[in-house]
C-alpha positions in Angstrom: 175.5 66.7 -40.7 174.6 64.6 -37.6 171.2 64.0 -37.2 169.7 62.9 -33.8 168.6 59.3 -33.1 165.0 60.4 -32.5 164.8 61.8 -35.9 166.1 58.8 -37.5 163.6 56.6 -35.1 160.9 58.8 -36.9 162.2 58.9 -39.9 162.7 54.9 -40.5 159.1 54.5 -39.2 157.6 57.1 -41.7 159.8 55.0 -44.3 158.3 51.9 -43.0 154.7 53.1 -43.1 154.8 54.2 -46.7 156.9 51.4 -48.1 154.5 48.8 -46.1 151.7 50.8 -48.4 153.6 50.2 -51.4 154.3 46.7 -51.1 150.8 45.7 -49.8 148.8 47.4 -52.5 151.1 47.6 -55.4 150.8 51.3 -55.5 151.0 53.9 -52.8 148.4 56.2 -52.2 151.2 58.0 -51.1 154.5 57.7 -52.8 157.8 58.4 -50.6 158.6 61.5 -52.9 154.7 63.3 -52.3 155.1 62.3 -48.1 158.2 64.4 -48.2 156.4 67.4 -50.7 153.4 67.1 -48.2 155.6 67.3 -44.9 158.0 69.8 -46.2 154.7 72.1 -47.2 153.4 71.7 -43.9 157.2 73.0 -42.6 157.2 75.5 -44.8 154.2 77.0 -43.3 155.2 76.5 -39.7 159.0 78.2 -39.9 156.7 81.4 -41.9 154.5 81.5 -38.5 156.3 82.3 -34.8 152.5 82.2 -33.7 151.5 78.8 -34.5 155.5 77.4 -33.6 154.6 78.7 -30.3 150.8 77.0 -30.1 152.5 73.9 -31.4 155.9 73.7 -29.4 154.5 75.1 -26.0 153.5 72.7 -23.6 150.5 75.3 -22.4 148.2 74.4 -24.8 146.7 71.0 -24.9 147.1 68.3 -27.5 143.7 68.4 -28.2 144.4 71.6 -29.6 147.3 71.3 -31.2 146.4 68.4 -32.9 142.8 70.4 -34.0 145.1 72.9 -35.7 147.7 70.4 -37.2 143.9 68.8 -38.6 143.1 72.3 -39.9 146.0 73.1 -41.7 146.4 69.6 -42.9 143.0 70.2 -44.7 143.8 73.6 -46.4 147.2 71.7 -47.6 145.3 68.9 -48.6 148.1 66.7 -47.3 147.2 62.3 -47.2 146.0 60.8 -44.2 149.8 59.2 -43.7 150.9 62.9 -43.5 148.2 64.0 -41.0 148.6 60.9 -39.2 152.4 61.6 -38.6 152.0 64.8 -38.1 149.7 64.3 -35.3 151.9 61.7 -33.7 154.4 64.3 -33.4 152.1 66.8 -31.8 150.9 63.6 -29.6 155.2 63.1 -28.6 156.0 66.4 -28.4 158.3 66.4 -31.2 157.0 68.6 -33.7 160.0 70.8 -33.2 162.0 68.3 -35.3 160.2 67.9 -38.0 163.2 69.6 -40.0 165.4 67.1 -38.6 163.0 64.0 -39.5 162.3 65.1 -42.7 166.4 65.3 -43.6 166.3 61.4 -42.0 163.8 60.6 -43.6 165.0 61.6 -47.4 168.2 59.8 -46.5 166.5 56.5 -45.0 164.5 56.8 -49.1 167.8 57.3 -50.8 169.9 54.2 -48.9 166.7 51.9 -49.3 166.7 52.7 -52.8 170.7 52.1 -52.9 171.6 55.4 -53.1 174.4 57.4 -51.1 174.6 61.3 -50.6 176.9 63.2 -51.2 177.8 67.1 -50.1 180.2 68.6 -52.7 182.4 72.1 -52.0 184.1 73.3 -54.7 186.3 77.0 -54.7 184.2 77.8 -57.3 180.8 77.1 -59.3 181.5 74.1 -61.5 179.3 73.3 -65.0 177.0 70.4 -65.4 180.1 68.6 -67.4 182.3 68.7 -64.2 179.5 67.7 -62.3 178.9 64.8 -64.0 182.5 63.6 -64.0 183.0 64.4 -60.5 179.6 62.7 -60.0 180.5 59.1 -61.8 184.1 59.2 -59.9 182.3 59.1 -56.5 180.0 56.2 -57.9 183.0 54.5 -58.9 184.4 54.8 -55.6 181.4 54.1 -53.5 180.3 51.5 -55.4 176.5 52.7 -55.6 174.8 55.8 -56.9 175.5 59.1 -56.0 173.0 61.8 -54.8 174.7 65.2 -54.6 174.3 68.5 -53.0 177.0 70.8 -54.6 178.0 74.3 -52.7 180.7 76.8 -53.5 183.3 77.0 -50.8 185.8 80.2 -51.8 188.1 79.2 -49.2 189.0 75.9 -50.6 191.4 78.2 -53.3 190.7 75.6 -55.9 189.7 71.6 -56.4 187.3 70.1 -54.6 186.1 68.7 -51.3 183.3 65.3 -51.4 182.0 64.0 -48.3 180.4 60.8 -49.2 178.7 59.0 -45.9 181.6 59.3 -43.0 184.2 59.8 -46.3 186.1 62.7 -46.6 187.7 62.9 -49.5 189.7 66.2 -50.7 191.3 67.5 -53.5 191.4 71.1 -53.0 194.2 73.2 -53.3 194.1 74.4 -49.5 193.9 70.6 -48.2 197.3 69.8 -50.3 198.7 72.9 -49.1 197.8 71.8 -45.4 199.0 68.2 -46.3 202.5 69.4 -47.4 202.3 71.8 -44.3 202.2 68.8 -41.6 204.7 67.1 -43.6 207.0 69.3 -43.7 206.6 70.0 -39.7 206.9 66.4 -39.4 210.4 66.8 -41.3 211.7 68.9 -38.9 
């Protein structure tokens, strides 16, 4: 998944604000794990409303508005002043339409600062916590840092598996050898 370099520019400075906190006053009043609960509440309620995605994405209505109702809801959500705060810079840039976006940045800005690497896992078929776990510790090995993973069932792989780690592809399905031994033989010919 490609994310947009606006939505990384967001996410790093939402990273920076709530790590500044933490290292300036020992604890957070926000941790990094309760901005992205708080922000992904607020989302929640904006992709259930067409209405209030219109009164927030259209340029009719003025900020002043906007930003009344983004202080509105952030009150019934009881989200943290960092959350409002970004929130209403958004509304104040225009660029409350990615907040999906930013808040995908953002969890992978957290999980490299805190030396972790995602990872998106297919596999032909749903695989137990035991495979999991082994496939899980051979990526670490290979990356050389831990491994967050996001497993999903792919039926066309025929069998094996299929990691992407970062920019890494690496696959061991059954329909990747098959396409392997397909070009080579071409390439034989």
């Amino acid at each position: 998944m490609t994310l947009s370099a606006v939505a990384a520019r967001y996410a790093n400075a939402l990273a920076d604000v709530v790590s500044n906190r933490t290292s300036a006053a020992g604890n957070s009043a926000l941790q990094p794990q309760d901005a992205v609960r708080e922000l992904r509440a607020f989302e929640a309620v904006l992709a259930q409303s067409h209405d209030l995605r219109e009164v927030l994405q259209t340029p009719a209505i003025t900020g002043s508005r906007k930003k009344a109702v983004v202080g509105r809801l952030a009150d019934l959500l009881q989200l943290s002043r960092i959350s409002r705060n970004f929130l209403l810079v958004l509304i104040g840039r225009r660029r409350i339409a990615l907040l999906g976006e930013i808040l995908r940045a953002f969890e992978i800005v957290l999980d490299e600062r805190s030396g972790y690497m995602r990872a998106e896992i297919s596999s032909a078929t749903a695989l137990g916590d035991a495979q999991r776990a082994q496939i899980g510790a051979e990526l670490e090995k290979i990356a050389g840092k831990r491994i967050r993973t996001a497993w999903s069932v792919d039926e066309s792989l025929i069998g094996g598996v299929v990691a992407k780690v970062g920019s890494t592809v690496y696959d061991g399905s059954v329909r990747g050898s098959l396409e392997s031994l397909g070009r080579r033989l071409s390439a034989a010919t």
